[in-house]
C-alpha positions in Angstrom: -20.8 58.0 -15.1 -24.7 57.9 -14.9 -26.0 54.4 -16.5 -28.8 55.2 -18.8 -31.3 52.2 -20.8 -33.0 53.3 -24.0 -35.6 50.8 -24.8 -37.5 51.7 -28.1 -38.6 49.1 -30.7 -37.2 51.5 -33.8 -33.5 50.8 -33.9 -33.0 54.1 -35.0 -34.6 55.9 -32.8 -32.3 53.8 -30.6 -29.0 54.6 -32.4 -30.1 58.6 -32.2 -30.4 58.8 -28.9 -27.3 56.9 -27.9 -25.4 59.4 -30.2 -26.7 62.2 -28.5 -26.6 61.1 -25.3 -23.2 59.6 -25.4 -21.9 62.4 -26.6 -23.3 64.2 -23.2 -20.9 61.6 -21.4 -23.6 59.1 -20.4 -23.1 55.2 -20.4 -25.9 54.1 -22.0 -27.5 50.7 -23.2 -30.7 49.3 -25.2 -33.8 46.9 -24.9 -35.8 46.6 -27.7 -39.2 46.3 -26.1 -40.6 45.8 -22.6 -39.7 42.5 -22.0 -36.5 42.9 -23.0 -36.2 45.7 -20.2 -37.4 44.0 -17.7 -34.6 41.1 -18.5 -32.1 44.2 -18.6 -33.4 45.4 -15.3 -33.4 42.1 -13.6 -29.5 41.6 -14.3 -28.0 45.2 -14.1 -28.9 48.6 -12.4 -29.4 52.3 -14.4 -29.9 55.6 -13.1 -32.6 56.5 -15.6 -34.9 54.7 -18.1 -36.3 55.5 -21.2 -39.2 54.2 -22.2 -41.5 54.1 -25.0 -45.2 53.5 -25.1 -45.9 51.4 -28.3 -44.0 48.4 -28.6 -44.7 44.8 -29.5 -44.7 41.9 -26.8 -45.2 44.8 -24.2 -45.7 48.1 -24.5 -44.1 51.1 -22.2 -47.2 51.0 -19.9 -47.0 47.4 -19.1 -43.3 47.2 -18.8 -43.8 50.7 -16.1 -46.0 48.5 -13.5 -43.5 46.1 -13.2 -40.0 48.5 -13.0 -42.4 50.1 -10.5 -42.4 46.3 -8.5 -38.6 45.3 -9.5 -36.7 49.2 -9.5 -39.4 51.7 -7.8 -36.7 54.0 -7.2 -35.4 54.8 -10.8 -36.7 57.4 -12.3 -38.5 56.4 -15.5 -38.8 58.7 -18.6 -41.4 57.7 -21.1 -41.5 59.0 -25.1 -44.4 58.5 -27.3 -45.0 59.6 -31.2 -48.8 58.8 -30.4 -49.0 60.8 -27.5 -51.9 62.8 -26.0 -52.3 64.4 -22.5 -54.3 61.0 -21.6 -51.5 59.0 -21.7 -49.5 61.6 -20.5 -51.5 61.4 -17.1 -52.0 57.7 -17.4 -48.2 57.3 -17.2 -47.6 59.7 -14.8 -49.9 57.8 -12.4 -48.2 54.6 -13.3 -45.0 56.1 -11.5 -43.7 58.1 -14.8 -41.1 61.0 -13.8 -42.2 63.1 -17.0 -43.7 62.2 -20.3 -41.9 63.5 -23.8 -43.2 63.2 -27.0 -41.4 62.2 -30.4 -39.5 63.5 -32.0 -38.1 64.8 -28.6 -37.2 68.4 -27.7 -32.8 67.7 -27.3 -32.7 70.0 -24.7 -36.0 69.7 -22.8 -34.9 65.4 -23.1 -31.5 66.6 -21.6 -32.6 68.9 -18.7 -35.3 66.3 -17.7 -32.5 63.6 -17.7 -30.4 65.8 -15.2 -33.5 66.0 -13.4 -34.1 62.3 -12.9 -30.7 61.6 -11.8 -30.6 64.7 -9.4 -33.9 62.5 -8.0 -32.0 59.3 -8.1 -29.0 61.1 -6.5 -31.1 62.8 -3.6 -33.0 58.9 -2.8 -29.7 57.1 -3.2 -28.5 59.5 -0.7 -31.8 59.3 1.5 -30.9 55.1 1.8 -27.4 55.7 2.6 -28.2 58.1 5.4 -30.9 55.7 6.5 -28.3 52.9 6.9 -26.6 55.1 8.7 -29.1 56.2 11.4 -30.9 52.5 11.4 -26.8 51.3 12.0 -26.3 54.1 14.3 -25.8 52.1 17.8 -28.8 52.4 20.3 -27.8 53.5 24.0 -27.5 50.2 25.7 -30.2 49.5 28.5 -28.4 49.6 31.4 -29.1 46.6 34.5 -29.4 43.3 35.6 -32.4 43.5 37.9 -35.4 41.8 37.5 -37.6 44.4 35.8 -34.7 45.3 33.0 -34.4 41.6 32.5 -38.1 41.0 31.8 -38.1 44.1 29.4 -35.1 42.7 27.5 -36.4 39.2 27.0 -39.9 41.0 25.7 -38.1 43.0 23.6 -36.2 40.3 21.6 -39.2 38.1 20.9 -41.7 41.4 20.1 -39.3 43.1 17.9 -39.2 41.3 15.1 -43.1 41.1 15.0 -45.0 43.9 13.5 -46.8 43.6 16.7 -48.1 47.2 18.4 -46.3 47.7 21.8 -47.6 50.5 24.7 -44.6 51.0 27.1 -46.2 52.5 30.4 -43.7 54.3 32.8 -42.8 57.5 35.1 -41.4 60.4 33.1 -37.3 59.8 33.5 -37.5 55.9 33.2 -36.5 55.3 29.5 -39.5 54.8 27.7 -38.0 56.3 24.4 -35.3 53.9 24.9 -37.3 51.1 25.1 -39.1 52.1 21.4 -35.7 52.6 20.1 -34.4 49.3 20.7 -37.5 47.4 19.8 -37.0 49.7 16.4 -33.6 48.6 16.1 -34.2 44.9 16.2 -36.8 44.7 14.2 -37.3 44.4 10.3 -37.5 48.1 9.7 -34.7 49.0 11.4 -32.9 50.4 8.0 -36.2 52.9 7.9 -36.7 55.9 10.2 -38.3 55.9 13.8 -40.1 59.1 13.8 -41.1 60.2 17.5 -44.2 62.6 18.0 -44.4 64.2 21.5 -48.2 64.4 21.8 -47.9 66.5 25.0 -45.3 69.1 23.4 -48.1 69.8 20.8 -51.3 71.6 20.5 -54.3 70.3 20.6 -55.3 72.0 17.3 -51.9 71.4 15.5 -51.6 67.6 16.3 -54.1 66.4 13.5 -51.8 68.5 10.9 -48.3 67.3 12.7 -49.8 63.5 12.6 -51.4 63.3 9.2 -49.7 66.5 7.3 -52.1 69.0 5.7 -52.3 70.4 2.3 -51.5 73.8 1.0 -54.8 76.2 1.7 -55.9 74.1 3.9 -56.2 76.3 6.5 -54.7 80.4 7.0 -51.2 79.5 8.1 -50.6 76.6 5.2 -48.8 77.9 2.6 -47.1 74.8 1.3 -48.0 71.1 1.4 -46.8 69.0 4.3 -45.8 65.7 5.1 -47.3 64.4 8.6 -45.2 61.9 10.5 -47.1 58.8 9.7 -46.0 59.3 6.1 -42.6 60.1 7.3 -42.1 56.9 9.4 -43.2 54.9 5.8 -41.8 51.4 6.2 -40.6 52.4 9.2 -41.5 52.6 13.2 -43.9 55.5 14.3 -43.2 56.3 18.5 -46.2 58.1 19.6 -44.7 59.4 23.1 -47.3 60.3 25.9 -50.5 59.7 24.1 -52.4 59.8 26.8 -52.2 63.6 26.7 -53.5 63.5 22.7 -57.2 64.8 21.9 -59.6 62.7 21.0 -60.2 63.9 17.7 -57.0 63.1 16.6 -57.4 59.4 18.8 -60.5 59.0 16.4 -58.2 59.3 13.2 -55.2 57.7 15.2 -57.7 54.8 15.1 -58.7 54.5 11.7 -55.4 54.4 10.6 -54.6 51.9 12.0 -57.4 49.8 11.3 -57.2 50.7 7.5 -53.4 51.6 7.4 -54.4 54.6 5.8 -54.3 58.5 6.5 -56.1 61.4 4.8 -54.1 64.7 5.1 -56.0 67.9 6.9 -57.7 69.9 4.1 -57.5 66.7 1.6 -59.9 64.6 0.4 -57.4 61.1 -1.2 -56.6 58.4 1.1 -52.8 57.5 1.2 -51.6 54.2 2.3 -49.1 54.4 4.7 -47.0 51.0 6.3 -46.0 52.1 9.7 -45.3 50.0 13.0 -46.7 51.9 15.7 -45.1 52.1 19.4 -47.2 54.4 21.9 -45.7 55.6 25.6 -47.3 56.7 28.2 -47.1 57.5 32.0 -50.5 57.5 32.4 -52.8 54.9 33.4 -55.0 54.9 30.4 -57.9 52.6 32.1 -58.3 55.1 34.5 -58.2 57.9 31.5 -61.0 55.5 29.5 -63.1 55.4 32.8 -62.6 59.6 32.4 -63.6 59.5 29.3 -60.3 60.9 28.2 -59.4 58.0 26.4 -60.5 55.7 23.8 -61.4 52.0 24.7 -61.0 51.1 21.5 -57.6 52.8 20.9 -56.5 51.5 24.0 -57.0 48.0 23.0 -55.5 48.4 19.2 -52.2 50.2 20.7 -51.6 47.5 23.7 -51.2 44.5 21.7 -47.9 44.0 24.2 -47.5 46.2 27.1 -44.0 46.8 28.7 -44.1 48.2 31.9 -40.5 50.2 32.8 -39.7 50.0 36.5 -39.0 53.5 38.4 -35.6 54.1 39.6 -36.8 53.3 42.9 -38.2 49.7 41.9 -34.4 49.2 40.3 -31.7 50.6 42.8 -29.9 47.6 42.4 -29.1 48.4 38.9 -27.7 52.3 39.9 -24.0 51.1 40.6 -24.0 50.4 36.9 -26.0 53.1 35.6 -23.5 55.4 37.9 -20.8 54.0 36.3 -22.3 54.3 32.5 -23.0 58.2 33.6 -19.6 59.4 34.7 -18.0 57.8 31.6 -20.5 59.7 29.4 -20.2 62.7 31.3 -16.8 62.7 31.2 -16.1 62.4 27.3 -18.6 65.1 27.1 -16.5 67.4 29.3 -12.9 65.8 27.8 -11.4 64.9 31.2 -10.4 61.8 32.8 -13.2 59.6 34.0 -13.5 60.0 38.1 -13.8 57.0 40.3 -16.5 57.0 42.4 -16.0 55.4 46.1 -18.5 52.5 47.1 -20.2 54.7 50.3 -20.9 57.3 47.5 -22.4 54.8 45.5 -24.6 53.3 48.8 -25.9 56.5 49.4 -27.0 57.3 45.9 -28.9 53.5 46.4 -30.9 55.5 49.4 -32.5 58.6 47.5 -35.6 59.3 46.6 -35.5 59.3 42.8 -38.7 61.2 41.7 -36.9 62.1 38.4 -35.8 58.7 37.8 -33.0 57.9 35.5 -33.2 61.7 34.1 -32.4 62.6 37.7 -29.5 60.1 38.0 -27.8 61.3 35.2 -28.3 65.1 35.8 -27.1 64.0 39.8 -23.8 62.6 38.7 -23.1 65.5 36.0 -23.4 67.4 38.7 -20.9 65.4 41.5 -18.2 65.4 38.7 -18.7 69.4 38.3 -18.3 69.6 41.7 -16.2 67.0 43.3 -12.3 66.6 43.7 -10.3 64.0 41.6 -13.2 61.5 42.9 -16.8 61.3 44.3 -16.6 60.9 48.0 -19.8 60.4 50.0 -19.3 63.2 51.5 -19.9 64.6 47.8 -23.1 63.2 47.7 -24.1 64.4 51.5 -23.5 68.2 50.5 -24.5 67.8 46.7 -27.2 65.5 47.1 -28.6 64.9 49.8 -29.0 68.5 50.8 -30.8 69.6 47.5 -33.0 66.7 48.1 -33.7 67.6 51.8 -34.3 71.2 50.6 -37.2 70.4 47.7 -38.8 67.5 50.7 -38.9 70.6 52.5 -40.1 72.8 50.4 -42.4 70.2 49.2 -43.7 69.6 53.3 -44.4 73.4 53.6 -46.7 73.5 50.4 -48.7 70.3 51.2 -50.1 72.8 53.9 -51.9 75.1 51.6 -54.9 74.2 50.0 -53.6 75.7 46.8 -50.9 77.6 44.8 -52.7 80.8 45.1 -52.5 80.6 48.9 -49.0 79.5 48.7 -48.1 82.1 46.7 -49.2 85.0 49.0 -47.7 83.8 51.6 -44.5 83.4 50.2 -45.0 87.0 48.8 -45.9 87.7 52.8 -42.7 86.3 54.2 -40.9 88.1 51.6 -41.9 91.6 52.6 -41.2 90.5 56.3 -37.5 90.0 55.4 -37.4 93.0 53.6 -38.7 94.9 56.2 -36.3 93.5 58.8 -33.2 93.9 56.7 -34.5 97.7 56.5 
């Protein structure tokens, strides 16, 4: 049963609506002015709140500033026999879900209480699901060598800082890991990590994705948007391979986080907006400031901390265990019986040339427990491995001759007619 606080200084106005209302099945109690609300609201939680405006001690606009500090999520409903379209506005900017004047409208006052609590319904919902994803357990960071060592010590004393981090790696080595655990041990972790692949989009659509646009604001923006910073709100922002982002969109990057505010494409307010930001990148961005592809002074407000992630290849100690952690995911995915996998297999495996890094590894043993017998031989990894690996060196070797893809590509196309004409 919805939980519903009256608080009007006429003790009949009082009574009438707590008639009405608990008739309609509501739970409801009364304050007699603000201050007696705000005692009300300090000892016991309500799904909705009405309010009136003039009251002795403090009045409904007052009392509305501090639910907004003490209860910011209930929806408050304020009445007024002295009303005008002023105070109307006035209270809607002080955090009001609707204004009603006296004597209310019965069932205007009763579809905008089922409105409130649908809103209180849909945010209590919002926190629960929240929990849920901030609870949800991170992939563990798999390895003991010295580089995965370093990055888990940095990451317990950064995380709980607000402090920015830029996580500089290979594609494949678990950058996006690395922002989700420092996310996950930190103070936001009950709010949302939003990622942004600023490679994946558009030069001319990363402002709108970033900062959200409003409706009109441009042929193809029909409806107001949310961007990701406001999104991420209280929580962790993961700007993945900003090295690739325009710098346009760098130059607004940087103001907000100078100011911690954005301004929407198309709009002309400034929102505040509380968001920890994590960048990644597999780029050397020095080299990109010397280009003049990056911002030096971007640069230096992302890299507060830097964590560098080691290539597979800087880390094959670590692959017996990461082999390991792979065959049992792979195997729950696939429902079967997790395969042992004998030591030569696992020596070999130590011995490749992992240009796809940890990506690679994992896609490498999905593919030995496809193919393999009740367990991975090294003789599995000689003819599944191995041999694709000694095909793309190869193939590799004979376009390092060319000067460029065009020239490659023809005489591929050449050799191709050759065979054709020798199978005719």
């Amino acid at each position: 049963m919805a939980k519903i606080l009256i608080v009007d200084d006429d003790k009949s106005i009082r009574k009438t609506l707590r008639d009405i209302l608990e008739f309609e099945k509501y739970e409801i109690d009364e304050a007699s002015d603000g201050l007696d609300c705000i005692v009300k609201i300090k000892q016991n939680q309500y799904d909705v709140i009405i309010l009136d405006v003039k009251m002795p001690r403090m009045d409904g606009m007052e009392a509305i500033e501090k639910i907004q500090n003490i209860s910011p999520d209930t929806p408050v409903v304020m009445i007024s026999g002295h009303g005008n379209i002023d105070t109307a506005v006035e209270a809607v900017k002080k955090g009001a879900f609707d204004f009603i004047q006296k004597p209310p409208d019965l069932n205007r006052l009763l579809i905008t209480l089922r409105n409130a609590l649908d809103k209180s319904s849909l945010i209590t919902e919002k926190k629960v699901l929240q929990r849920k994803v901030g609870g949800a357990k991170v992939q563990e960071i798999i390895g003991d060598s010295d580089g995965i060592s370093l990055i888990k010590s940095t990451i317990e004393k950064v995380a709980p800082t607000d402090a920015r981090v830029l996580v500089n790696g290979q594609n494949g080595t678990g950058k996006e890991l690395v922002a989700r655990w420092i996310h996950q041990y930190s103070k936001r972790k009950d709010y949302p990590i939003v990622e942004v692949n600023c490679a994946a989009i558009p030069s001319e659509l990363i402002e709108s994705e970033l900062f959200g646009h409003e409706k009109g604001s441009f042929t193809s923006a029909i409806k107001q948007r949310l961007g990701k910073f406001e999104q991420a709100h209280g929580g962790t922002l993961f700007l993945d391979e900003i090295g690739d982002m325009s710098l346009s969109a760098q130059a607004k990057v940087l103001r907000a986080l100078q100011e911690n505010k954005i301004t929407r494409v198309g709009g002309e307010k400034d929102l505040s907006v509380d968001v920890r930001v994590i960048a990644a990148t597999n780029k050397d961005l020095r080299a990109e400031i010397a280009k003049g592809n990056f911002r030096e002074d971007l640069y230096h407000r992302l890299a507060v901390i830097i964590i560098k992630v080691p290539s597979l290849n800087e880390r094959t100690e670590d692959i017996p265990d990461l082999v390991e952690h792979f065959i049992g995911v792979v195997c729950d995915e696939y429902n079967i019986p997790h395969k042992k996998i004998e030591p030569s297999a696992v020596k070999l495996l130590q011995k490749v040339n992992w240009t796809g890094n940890i990506r690679e590894l994992r896609n490498v043993v999905e593919r030995l427990i496809i193919l393999s017998g009740t367990s991975i031989s090294g003789k599995d990894v000689e003819n599944f491995v191995h041999s694709a690996a000694h095909s793309s060196n190869a193939m590799q070797a004979l376009f390092d001759q060319f000067d460029d893809f065009n020239s490659f590509s023809k005489y591929l196309k050449a050799e191709y007619e050759k065979y054709k004409g020798e199978l005719v």
